[in-house]
C-alpha positions as CSV (number, residue, x, y, z in Angstrom):
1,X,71.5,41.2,-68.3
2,X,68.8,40.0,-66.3
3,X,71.2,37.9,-63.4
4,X,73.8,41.0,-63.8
5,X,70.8,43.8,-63.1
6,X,69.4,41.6,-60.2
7,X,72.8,41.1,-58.1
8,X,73.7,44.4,-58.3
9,X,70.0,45.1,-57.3
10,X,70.3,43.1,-54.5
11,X,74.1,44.9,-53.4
12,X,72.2,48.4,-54.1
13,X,68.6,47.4,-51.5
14,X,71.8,46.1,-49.1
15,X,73.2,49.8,-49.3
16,X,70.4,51.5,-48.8
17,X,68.8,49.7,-46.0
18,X,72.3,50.7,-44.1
19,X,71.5,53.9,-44.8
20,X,67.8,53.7,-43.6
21,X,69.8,52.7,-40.2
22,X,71.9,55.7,-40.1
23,X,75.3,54.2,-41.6
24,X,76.6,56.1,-44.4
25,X,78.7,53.6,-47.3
26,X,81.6,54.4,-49.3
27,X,84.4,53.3,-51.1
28,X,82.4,50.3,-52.1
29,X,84.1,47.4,-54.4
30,X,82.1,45.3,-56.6
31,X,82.4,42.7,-58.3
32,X,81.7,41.5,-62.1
33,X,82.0,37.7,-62.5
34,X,81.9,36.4,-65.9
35,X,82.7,32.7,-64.9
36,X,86.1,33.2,-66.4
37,X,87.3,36.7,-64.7
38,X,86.4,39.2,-62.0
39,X,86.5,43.3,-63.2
40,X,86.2,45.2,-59.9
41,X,84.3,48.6,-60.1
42,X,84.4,51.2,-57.6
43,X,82.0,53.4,-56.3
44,X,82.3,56.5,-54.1
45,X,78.8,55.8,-52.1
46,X,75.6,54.6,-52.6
47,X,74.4,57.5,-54.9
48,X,77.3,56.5,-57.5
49,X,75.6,52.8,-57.5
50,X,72.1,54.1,-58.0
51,X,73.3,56.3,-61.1
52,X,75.0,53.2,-62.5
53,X,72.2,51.0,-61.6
54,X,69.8,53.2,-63.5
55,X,71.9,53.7,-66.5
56,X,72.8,49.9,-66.7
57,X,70.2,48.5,-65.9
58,X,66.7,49.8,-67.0
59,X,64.7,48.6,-68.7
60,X,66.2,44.9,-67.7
61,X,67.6,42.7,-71.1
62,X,65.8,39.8,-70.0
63,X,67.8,37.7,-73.1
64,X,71.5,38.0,-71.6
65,X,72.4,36.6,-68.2
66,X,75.8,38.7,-67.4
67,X,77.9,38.8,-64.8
68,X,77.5,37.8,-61.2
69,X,77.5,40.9,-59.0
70,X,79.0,40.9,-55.3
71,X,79.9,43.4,-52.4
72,X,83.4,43.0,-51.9
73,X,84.4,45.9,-49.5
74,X,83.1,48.9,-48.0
75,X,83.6,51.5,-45.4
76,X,81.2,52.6,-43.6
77,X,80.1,55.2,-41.3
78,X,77.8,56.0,-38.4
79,X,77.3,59.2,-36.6
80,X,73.8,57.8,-34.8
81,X,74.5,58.4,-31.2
82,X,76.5,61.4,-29.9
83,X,79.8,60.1,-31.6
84,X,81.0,58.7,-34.8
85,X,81.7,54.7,-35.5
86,X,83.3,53.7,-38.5
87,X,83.3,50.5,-40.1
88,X,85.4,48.4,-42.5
89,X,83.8,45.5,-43.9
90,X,86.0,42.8,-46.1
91,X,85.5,40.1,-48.6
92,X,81.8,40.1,-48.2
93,X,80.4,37.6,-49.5
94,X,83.0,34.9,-48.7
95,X,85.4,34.9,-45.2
96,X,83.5,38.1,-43.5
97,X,85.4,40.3,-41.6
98,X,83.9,43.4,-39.9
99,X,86.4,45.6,-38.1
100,X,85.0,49.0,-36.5
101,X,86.8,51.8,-34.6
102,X,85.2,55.1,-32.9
103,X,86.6,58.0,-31.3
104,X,88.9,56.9,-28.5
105,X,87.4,58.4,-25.0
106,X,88.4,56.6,-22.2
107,X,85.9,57.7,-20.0
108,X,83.1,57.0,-22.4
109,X,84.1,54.2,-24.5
110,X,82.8,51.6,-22.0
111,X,79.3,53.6,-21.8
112,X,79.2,53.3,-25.8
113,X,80.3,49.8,-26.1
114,X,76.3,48.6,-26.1
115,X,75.6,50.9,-28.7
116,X,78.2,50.2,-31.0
117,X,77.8,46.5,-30.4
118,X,74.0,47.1,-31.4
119,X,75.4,48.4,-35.0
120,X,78.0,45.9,-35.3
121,X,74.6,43.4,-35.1
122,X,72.9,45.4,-37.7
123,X,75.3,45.3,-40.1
124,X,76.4,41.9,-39.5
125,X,72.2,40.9,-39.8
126,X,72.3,42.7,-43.0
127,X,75.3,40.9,-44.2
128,X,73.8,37.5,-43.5
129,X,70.5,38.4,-45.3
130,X,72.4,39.9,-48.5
131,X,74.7,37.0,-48.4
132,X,71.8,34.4,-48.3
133,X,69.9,36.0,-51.5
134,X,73.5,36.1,-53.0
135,X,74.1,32.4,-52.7
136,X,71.1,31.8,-54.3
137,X,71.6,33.9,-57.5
138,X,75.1,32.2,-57.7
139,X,73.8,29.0,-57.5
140,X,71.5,29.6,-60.3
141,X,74.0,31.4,-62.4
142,X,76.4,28.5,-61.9
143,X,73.9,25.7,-63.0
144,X,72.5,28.1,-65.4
145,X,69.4,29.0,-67.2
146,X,68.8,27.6,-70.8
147,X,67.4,30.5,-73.2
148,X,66.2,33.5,-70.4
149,X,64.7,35.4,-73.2
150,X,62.4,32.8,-74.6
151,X,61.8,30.4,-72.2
152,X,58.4,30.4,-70.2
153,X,59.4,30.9,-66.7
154,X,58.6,27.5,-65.1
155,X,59.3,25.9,-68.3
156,X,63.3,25.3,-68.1
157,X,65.3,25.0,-64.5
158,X,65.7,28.0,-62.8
159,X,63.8,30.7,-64.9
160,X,60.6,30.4,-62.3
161,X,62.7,31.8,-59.4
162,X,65.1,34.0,-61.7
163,X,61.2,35.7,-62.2
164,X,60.8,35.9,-58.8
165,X,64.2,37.4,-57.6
166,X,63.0,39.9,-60.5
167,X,59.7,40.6,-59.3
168,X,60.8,40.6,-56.0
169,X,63.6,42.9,-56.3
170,X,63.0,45.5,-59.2
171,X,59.1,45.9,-59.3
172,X,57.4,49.5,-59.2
173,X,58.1,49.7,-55.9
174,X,60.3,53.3,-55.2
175,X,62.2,52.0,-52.4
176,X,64.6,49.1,-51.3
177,X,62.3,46.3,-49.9
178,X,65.7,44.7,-47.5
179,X,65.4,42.5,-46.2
180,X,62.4,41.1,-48.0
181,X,60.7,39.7,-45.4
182,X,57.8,40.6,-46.4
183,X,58.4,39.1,-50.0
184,X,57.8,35.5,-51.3
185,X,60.8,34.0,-53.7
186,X,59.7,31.3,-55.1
187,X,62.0,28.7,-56.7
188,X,59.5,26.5,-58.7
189,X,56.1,27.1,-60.5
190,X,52.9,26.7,-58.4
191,X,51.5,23.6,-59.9
């Protein structure tokens, strides 16, 4: 399930780079595509993920595509400053939405405005990077990839940067690498 392991993979480095920033997930909806139906799995927070990731997922089946993997909804929480901001994000990978609320003060919500707008950007950074990557995994599980298991990467369309999402995303490293920028994906063999 090697297109199945890396889109959740992706969704899981997404979860735990907000963390890394001080915002705490939960009640985060996935969802399984099999290009006929979408099965929606809950998980309480990031930790459930990782348990599921690790029990799914390793070692990678590099012979069976499965599902496409997307963030659908999450709440979120930050308790960064002095206060607590929450955050509701919606249909994430398609129409966007981001709503937030914090702890009404009248006398201080204008002072924490800046702050909160500075987490409303991280999040909404992090979105854009996850959704980019995403796109780019759907696109090659919608053209598809003839024979993952015994093709030589390079030697049918799209198993080259299948490899590279792979490398890139699950390799010894022990920590999420979002938002890769320090990682090459590369869609086509060097010649």
């Amino acid at each position: 399930m090697i297109l199945e392991a890396v889109t959740f993979k992706l969704a899981l480095d997404f979860f735990i780079f907000l963390k890394k920033n001080r915002i705490t997930c939960t009640s985060i909806k996935v969802d399984f595509f099999d290009r006929v139906k979408h099965e929606y799995i809950d998980f309480a927070d990031v930790a459930a993920m990782q348990a599921y990731y690790n029990k799914n997922y390793i070692p990678i089946d590099n012979c069976f595509l499965g599902d496409l993997v997307s963030i659908q909804f999450f709440l979120a929480e930050s308790e960064l400053y002095d206060f607590t901001t929450e955050f509701r994000a919606i249909d994430v990978t398609n129409k966007f939405t981001l709503e937030t609320g914090s702890a009404y003060d009248r006398q201080r919500n204008a002072g924490r405005k800046v702050l909160i707008d500075r987490q409303i950007q991280l999040i909404k950074n992090a979105v854009t990077d996850y959704v980019k990557y995403w796109r780019e995994l759907k696109y090659i599980y919608i053209t598809g990839i003839y024979s993952p298991c015994y093709a030589e990467p390079g030697w049918s369309e799209n198993t080259w940067w299948l490899k590279s999402f792979r490398e890139a995303f699950t390799t010894s490293r022990d920590t999420s690498q979002f938002p890769y920028s320090d990682i090459t994906i590369v869609e086509n063999p060097p010649k």
